[in-house]
C-alpha positions as CSV (number, residue, x, y, z in Angstrom):
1,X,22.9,-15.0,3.9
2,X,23.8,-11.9,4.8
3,X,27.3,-11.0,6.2
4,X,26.4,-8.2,8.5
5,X,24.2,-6.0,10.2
6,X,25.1,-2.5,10.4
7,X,23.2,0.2,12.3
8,X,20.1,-1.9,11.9
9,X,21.2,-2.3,7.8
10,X,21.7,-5.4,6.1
11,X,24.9,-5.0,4.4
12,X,25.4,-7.8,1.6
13,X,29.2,-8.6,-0.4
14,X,28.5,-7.5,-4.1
15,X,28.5,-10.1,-6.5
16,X,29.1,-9.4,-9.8
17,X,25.9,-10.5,-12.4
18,X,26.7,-12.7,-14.4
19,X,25.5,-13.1,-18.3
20,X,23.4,-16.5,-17.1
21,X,21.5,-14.2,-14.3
22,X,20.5,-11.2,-16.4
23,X,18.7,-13.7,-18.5
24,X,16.9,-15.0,-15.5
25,X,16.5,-11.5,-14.5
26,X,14.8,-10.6,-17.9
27,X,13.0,-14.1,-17.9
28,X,11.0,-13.0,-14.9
29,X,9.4,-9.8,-16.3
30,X,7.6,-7.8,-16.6
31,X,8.2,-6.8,-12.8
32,X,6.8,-4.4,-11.0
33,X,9.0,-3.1,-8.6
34,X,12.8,-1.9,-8.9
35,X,14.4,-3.8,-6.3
36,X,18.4,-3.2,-6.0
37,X,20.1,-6.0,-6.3
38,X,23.9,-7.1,-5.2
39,X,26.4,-6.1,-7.8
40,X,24.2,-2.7,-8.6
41,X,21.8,-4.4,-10.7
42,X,18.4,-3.4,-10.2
43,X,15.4,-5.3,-11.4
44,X,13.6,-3.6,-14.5
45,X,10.2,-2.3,-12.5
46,X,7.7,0.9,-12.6
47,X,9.3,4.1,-13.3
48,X,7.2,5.3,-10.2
49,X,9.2,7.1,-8.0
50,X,7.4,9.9,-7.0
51,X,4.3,6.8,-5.3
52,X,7.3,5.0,-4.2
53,X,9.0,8.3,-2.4
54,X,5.0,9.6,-1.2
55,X,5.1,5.8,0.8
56,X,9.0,6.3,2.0
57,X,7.7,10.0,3.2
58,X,5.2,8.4,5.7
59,X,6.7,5.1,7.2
60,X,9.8,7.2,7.8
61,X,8.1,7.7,11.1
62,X,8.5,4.2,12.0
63,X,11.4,2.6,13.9
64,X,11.3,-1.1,11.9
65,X,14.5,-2.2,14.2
66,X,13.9,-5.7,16.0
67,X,10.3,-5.2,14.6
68,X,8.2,-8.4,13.4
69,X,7.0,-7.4,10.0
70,X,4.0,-8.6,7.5
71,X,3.9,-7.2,3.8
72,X,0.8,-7.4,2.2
73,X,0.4,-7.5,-1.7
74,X,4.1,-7.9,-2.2
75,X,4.3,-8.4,-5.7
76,X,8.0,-8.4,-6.2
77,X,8.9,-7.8,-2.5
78,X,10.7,-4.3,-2.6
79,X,8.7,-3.4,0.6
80,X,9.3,-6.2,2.2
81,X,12.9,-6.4,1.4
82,X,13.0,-2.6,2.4
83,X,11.6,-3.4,5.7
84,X,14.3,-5.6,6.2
85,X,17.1,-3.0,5.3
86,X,15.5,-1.3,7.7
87,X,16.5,-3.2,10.6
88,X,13.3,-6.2,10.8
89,X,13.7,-8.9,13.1
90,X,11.2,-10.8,10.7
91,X,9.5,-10.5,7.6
92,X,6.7,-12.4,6.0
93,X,5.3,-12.1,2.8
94,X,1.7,-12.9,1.6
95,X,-0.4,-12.5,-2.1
96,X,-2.3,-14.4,-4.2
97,X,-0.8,-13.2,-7.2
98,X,1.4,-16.5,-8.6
99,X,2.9,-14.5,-11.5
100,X,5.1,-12.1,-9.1
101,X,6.4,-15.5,-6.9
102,X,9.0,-16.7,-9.2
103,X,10.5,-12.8,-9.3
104,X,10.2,-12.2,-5.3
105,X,11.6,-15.7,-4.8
106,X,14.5,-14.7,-7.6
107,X,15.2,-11.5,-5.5
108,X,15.5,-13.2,-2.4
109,X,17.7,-15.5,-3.4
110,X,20.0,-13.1,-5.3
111,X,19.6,-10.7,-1.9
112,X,20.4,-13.7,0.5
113,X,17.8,-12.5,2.4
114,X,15.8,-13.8,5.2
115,X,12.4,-12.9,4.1
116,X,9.9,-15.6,4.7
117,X,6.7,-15.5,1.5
118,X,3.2,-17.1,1.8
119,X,1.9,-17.1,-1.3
120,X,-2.3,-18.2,-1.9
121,X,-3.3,-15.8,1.1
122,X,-6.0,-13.6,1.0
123,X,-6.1,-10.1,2.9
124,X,-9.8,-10.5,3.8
125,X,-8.9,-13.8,5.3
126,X,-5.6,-13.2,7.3
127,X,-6.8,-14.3,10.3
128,X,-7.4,-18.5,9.0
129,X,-3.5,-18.5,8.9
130,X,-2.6,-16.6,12.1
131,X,-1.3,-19.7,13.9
132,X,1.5,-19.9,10.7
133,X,1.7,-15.9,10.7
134,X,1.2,-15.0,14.4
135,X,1.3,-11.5,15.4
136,X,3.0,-8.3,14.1
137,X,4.4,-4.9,15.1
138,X,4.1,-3.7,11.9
139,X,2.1,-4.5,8.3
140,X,2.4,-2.9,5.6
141,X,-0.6,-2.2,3.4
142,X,0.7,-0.2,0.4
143,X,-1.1,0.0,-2.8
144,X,-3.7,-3.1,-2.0
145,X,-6.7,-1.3,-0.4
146,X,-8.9,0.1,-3.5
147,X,-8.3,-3.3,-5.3
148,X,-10.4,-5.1,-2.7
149,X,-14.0,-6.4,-3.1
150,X,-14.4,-5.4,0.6
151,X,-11.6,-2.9,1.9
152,X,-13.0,-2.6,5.6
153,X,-12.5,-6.2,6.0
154,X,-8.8,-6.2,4.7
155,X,-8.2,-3.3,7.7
156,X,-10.5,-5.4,10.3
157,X,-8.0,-8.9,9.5
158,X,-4.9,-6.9,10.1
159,X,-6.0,-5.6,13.3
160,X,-6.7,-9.5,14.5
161,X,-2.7,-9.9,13.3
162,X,-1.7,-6.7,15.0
163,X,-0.1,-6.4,18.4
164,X,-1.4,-3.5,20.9
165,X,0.6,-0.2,19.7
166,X,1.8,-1.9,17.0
167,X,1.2,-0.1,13.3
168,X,0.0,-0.3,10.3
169,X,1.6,1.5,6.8
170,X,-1.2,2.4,4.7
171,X,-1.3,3.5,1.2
172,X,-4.2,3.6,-1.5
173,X,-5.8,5.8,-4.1
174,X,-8.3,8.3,-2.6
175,X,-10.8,11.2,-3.7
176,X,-10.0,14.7,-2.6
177,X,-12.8,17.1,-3.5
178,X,-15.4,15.4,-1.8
179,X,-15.8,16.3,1.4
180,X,-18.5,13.5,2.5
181,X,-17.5,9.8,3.9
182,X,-18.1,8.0,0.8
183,X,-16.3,5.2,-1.6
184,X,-16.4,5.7,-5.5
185,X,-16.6,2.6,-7.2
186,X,-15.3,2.5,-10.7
187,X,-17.4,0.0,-12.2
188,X,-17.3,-1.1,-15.7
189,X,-16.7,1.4,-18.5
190,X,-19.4,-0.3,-21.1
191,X,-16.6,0.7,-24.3
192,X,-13.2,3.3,-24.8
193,X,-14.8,4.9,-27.7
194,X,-17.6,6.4,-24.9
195,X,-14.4,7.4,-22.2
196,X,-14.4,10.8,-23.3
197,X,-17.3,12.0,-24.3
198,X,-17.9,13.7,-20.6
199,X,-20.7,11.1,-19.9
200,X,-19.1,9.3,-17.5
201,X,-17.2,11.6,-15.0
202,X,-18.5,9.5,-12.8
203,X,-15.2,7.6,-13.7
204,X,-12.4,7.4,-11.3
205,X,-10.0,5.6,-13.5
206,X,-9.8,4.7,-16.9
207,X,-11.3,1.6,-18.5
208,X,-12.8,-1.2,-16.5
209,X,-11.5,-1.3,-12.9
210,X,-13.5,-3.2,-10.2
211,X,-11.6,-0.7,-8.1
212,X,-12.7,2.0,-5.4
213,X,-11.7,4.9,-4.4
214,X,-12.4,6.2,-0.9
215,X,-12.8,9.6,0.4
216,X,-10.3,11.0,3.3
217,X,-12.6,11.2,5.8
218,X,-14.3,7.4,4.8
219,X,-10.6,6.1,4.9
220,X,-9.5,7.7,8.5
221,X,-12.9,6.6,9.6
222,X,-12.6,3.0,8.2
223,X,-9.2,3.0,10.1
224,X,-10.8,3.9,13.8
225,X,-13.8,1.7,13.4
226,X,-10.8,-1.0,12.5
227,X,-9.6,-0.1,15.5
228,X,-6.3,2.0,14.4
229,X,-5.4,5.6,15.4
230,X,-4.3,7.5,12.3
231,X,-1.0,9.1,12.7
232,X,-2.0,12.4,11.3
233,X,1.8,13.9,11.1
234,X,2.3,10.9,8.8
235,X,-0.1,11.6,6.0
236,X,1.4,12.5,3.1
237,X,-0.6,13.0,-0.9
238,X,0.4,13.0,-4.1
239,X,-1.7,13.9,-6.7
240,X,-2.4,11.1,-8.9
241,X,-1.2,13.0,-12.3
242,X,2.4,12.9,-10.6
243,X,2.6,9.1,-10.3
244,X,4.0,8.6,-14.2
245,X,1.0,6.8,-15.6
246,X,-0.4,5.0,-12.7
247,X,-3.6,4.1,-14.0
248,X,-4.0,7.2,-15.8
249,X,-6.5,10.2,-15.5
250,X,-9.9,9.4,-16.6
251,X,-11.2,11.4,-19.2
252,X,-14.2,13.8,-18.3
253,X,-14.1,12.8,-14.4
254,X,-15.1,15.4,-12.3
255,X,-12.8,13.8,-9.4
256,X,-9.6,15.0,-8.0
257,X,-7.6,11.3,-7.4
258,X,-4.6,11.1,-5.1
259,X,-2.3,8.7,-3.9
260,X,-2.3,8.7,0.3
261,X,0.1,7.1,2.6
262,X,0.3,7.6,6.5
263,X,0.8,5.4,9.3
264,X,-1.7,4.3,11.5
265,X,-1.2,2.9,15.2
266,X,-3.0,-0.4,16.9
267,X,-5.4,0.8,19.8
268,X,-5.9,-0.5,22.9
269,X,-9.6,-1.4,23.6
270,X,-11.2,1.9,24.7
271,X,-8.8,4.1,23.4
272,X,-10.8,5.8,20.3
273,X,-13.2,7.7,22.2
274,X,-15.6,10.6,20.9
275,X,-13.0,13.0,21.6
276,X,-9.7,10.6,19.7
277,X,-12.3,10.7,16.6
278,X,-13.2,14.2,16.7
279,X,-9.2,15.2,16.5
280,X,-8.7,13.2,13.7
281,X,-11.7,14.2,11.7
282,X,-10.9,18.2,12.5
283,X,-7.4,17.2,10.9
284,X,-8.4,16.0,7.6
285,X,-7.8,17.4,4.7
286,X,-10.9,18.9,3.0
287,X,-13.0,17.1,4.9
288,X,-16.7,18.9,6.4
289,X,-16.4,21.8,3.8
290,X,-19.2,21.0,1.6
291,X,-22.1,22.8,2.2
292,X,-24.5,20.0,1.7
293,X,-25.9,17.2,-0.1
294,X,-25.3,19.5,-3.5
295,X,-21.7,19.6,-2.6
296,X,-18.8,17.4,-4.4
297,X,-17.9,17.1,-8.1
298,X,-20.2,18.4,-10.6
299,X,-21.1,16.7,-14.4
């Protein structure tokens, strides 16, 4: 367990690792995330700094001390293993994903930490296992919401889990040059040989990705029909290009693709009036410009 808390830090005793736990370490892979581990050892994830630090540069804002926390979509649990440096009274985990439970479970073990995974829970259905999960002061949401067959629902469930004022740390890809509330769905590209050939700029990845991609202005206004306030100081792009190779640039598409991260707080019932919706719409980027239906990317 860990030996102390420091300034709302964990602070572990570094163990050296030994020859038997960098095999485990390299039995696990591939893994996803670089998570530091005692004894300066960090596990062999993304080169993805730049998304990683876009993510840092929004929840800064929070204050995670004392804070009850849920991660969804941890994968390899660097978030929620951050969240916990950060000072969390309590952290769950949740995912579907069973090929990134041996590595978080690895990592917690190797971190002594306290973080407490759920693994076989869906984000659309949160709610069925809120008497295990109860409620939170902050989830994090961070790289989950374009993968989703339904991504308002994912934003609805963590309200239900969410206490009043409590937040929620957002990130996802998004489209930047349309001005309209919108999603892009990728769809399936129907072969590689045609992904270049400047038929299908409709393309917001490359290859077949049943993922979306939602506008700015559809993704604040998903978040205040959830029944969150956007914390507009918070947002924070990246162009998608800068990520290293996450899921690289389609060829031919007409859209600009970013990476967005911003915090977004829990409302109380009649807070987000005409007037709280009006403030955040005049605030976001690009948004209203066009000058009509004609407006947006071109083929």
């Amino acid at each position: 367990m860990p030996d102390a808390r420091l300034g709302g830090k964990i602070v572990y005793k570094e163990r050296p690792m030994t020859e038997n736990l960098q095999e485990r370490l390299a039995s696990l892979g591939p893994w996803y995330h670089k998570i530091r581990l005692p004894g300066g050892q960090v596990t062999p994830g993304h080169d993805w700094e730049p998304l990683w630090e876009n993510i840092r540069k929004a929840t800064a804002r929070a204050d995670y001390s004392g804070r009850r926390v849920l991660d969804i979509g941890s994968m390899d649990g660097m978030w929620a293993f951050e969240a916990e440096e950060r000072g969390a009274r309590e952290v769950f985990t949740v995912d579907i994903s069973g090929a990134c439970a041996d590595r978080l479970l690895f990592a917690r073990e190797q971190r002594q930490s306290r973080v407490l995974p759920f693994f076989n829970v869906r984000v659309e259905r949160l709610t069925e296992n809120k008497a295990s999960l109860g409620e939170f002061d902050i989830i994090q949401h961070l790289g989950v919401l374009y993968h989703l067959p339904d991504p308002y629902v994912s934003l609805s469930q963590c309200r239900a889990l969410m206490r009043p004022g409590g937040l929620l740390a957002l990130e996802t890809a998004c489209v930047t040059n349309v001005p309209m509330s919108c999603m892009v769905f990728n769809g399936v590209m129907p072969s590689d040989s045609a992904e270049g050939d400047g038929n299908y700029w409709w393309r917001v990845y490359k290859g077949a990705h049943p993922q979306w991609a939602p506008t700015l202005s559809c993704l604040l206004e998903m978040l205040l029909l959830a029944g969150f306030v956007p914390d507009m100081a918070s947002l924070s792009l990246l162009d998608q290009p800068a990520t290293g190779g996450v899921n690289a640039d389609a060829p031919g598409t007409r859209y600009q693709r970013a990476r967005v991260a911003l915090l977004a707080r829990a409302a109380e019932r009649g807070e987000i009036t005409g007037e709280v919706i009006g403030k955040v719409l005049a605030a976001t980027p690009g948004a209203m410009t066009g000058s009509g239906p004609g407006s947006g990317p071109k083929a």
